[in-house]
C-alpha positions as CSV (number, residue, x, y, z in Angstrom):
1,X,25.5,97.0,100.6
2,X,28.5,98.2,102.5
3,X,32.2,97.3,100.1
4,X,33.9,94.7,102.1
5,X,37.9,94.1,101.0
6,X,40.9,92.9,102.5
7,X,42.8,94.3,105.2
8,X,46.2,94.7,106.0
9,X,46.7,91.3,107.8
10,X,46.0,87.7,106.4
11,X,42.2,86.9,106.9
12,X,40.9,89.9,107.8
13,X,39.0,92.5,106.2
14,X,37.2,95.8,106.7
15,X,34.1,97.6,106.0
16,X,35.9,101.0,106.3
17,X,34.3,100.7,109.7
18,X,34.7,97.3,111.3
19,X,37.1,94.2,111.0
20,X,35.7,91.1,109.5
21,X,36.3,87.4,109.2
22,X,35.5,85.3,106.4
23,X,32.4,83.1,108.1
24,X,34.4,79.7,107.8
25,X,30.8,77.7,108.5
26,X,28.0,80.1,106.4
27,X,25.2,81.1,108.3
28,X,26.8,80.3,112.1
29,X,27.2,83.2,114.3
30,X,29.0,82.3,117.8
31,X,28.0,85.2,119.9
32,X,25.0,87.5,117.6
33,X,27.6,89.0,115.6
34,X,26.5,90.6,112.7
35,X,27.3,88.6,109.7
36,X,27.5,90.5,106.1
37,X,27.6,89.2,102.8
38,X,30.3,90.8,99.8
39,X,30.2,88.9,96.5
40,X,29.0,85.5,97.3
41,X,30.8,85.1,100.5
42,X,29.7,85.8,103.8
43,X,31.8,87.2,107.1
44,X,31.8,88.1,110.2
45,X,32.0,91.5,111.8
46,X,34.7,90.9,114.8
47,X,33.3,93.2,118.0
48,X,36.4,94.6,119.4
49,X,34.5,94.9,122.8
50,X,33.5,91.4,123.0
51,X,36.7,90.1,122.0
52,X,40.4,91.5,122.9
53,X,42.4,90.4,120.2
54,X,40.0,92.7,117.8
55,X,40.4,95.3,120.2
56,X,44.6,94.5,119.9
57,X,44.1,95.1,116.0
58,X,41.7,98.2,116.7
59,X,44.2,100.0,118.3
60,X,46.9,99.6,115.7
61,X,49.0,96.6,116.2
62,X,52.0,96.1,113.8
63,X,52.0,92.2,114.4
64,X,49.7,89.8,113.9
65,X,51.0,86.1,113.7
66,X,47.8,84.2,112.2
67,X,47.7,83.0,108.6
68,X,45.6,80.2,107.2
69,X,48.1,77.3,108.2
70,X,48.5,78.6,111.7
71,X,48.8,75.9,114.5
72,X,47.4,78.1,117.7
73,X,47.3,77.0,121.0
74,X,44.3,79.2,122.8
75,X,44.7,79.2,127.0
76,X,41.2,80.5,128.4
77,X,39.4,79.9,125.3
78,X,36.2,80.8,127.3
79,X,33.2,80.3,124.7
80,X,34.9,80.3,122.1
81,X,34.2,84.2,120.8
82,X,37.9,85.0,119.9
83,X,38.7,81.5,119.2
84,X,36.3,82.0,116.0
85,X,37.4,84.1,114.2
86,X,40.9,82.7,114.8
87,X,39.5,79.5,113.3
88,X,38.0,81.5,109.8
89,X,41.8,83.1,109.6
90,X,43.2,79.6,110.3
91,X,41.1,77.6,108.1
92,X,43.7,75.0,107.2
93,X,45.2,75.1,110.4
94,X,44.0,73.7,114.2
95,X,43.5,75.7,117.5
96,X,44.1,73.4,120.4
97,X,41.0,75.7,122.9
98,X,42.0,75.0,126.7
99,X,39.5,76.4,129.0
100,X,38.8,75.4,132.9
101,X,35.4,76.5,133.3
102,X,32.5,73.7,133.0
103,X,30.1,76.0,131.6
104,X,32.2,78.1,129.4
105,X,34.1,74.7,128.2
106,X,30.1,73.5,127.4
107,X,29.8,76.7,125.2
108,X,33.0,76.2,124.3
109,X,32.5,72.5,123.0
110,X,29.4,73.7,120.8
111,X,31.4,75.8,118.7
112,X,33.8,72.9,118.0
113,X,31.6,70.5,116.7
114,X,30.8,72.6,113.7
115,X,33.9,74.3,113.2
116,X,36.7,71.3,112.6
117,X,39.3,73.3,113.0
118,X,39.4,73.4,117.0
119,X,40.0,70.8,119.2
120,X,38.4,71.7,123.0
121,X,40.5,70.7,126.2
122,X,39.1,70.8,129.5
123,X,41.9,70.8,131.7
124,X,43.8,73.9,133.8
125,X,46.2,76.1,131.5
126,X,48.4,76.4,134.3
127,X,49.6,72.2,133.8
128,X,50.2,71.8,130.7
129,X,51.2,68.1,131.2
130,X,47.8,67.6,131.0
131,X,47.2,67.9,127.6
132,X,51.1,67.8,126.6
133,X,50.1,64.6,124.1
134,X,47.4,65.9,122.8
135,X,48.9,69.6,121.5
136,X,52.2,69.3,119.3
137,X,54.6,72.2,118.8
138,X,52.4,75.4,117.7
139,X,53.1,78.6,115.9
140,X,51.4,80.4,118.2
141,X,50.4,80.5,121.7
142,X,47.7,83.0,122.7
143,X,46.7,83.6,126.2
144,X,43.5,85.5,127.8
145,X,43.2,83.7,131.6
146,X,42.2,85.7,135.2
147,X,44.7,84.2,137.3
148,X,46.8,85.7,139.2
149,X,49.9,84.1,137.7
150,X,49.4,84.8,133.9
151,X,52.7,85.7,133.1
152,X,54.3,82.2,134.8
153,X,51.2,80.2,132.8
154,X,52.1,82.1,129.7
155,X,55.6,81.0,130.3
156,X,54.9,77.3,131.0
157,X,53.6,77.0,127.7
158,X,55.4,78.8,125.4
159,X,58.6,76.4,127.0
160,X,56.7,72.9,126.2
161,X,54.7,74.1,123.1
162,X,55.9,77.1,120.9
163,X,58.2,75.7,118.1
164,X,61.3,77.7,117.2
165,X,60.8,80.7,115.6
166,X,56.6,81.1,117.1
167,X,55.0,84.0,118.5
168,X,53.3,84.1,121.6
169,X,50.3,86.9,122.3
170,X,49.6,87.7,125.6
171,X,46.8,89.3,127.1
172,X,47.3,90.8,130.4
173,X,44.5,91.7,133.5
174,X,46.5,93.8,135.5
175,X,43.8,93.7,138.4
176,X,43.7,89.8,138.5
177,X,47.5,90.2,138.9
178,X,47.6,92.7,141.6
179,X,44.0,94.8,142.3
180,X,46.2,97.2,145.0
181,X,49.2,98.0,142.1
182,X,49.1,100.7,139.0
183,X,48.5,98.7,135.4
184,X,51.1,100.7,134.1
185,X,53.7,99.6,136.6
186,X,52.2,95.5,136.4
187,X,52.6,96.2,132.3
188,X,56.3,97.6,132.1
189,X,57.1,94.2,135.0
190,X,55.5,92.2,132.4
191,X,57.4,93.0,129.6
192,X,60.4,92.5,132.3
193,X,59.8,89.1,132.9
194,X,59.0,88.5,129.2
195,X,62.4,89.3,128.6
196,X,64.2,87.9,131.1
197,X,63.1,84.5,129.6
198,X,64.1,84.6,126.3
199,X,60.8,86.8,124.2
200,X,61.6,89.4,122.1
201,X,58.7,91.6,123.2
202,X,57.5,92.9,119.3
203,X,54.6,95.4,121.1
204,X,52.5,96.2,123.9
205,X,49.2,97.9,123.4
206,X,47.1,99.3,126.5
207,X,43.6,97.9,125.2
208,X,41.1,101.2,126.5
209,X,38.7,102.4,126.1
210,X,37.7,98.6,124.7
211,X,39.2,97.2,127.8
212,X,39.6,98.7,131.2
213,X,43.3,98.2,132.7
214,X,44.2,95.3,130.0
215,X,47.1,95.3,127.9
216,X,48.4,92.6,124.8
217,X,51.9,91.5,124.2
218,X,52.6,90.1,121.1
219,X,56.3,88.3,121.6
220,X,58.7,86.0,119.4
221,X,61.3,83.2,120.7
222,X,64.5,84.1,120.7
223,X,65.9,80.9,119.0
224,X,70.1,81.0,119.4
């Protein structure tokens, strides 16, 4: 039996080979992750090619904005993968999980019946008005969508939701943006237009070889 201990963020923990999340419902796995046991608890090993905020962390990010209080909102929640193991970090917390897609949002609504901590919303992350009284202000607004205006969806939210002093994470698909321009070139406008509206851009981290032509901003409101 492998020695599992903390790691260097709030709710997660390594193997010495892979990053883990204390299971928050014992004996659920989400997507056939491998779940190990340490002590008389159980977690989860996060797959940092099924899921690109273990991938962000893989790769050496300095910031990572989740503790066990957190109040996330999650735009393209998909099946709920990522959203998981945001939900064993956050255990005393909420993640309000938006996602558009009637089968992924089926998956998606699975996970949230055993796991209390998140709250799925069907509706289309680029109008937030339609769930705008069901999701208060949040910590932290994390973003993984296709279309082609992430960065102007990203912004939408972080302006009605993301309380003074929260962190937004942003995870760009450069070839959902723009399938004829360079990544690098859609990454460096991205952190432009972050800017321009008031994020302190903390990092950017270029997700390969996890991810082909993705790349994670992790940002902070400028509050005056």
């Amino acid at each position: 039996m492998t020695k599992i201990k903390p790691w260097k963020f709030t709710g997660l923990y390594t193997d010495s080979e892979n990053l883990l999340t204390k299971n928050l419902v014992p004996s659920y796995q989400v997507y056939g992750e491998e779940l190990a046991q340490w002590e008389g608890e159980e977690y989860r090993i996060w797959i940092p090619k099924r899921s690109k905020a273990s991938a962000m962390l893989k790769k050496g990010c300095k910031f990572f904005p989740v503790n066990q209080d957190s109040r996330i909102l999650y735009l393209g929640a998909a099946n709920g993968t990522t959203a998981s193991h945001l939900s064993d970090i956050a255990y005393s917390g909420i993640l309000y999980c938006v996602e558009f897609s009637k089968r992924a949002f089926y998956d998606l609504t699975a996970v949230c019946e055993i796991r209390k901590n998140m709250v799925p919303i069907f509706a289309d992350a680029n109008k937030p008005n339609m769930y705008k009284g069901i999701v208060g202000k949040v910590d932290l607004v994390y973003q993984d969508v296709s279309q082609r205006d992430q960065i102007g969806i990203f912004l939408k939210n972080i302006e009605t939701f993301l309380a003074p002093k929260g962190f937004g994470i942003l995870m760009i698909k450069a070839r959902s943006i723009d399938v004829t321009a360079k990544p690098k070139d859609i990454f460096k406008d991205t952190a432009r237009q972050l800017k321009e509206h008031e994020l302190k851009v903390l990092e950017s981290i270029i997700l390969k070889p996890y991810e082909k032509d993705h790349a994670a901003f992790v940002v902070k409101k400028i509050t005056q």
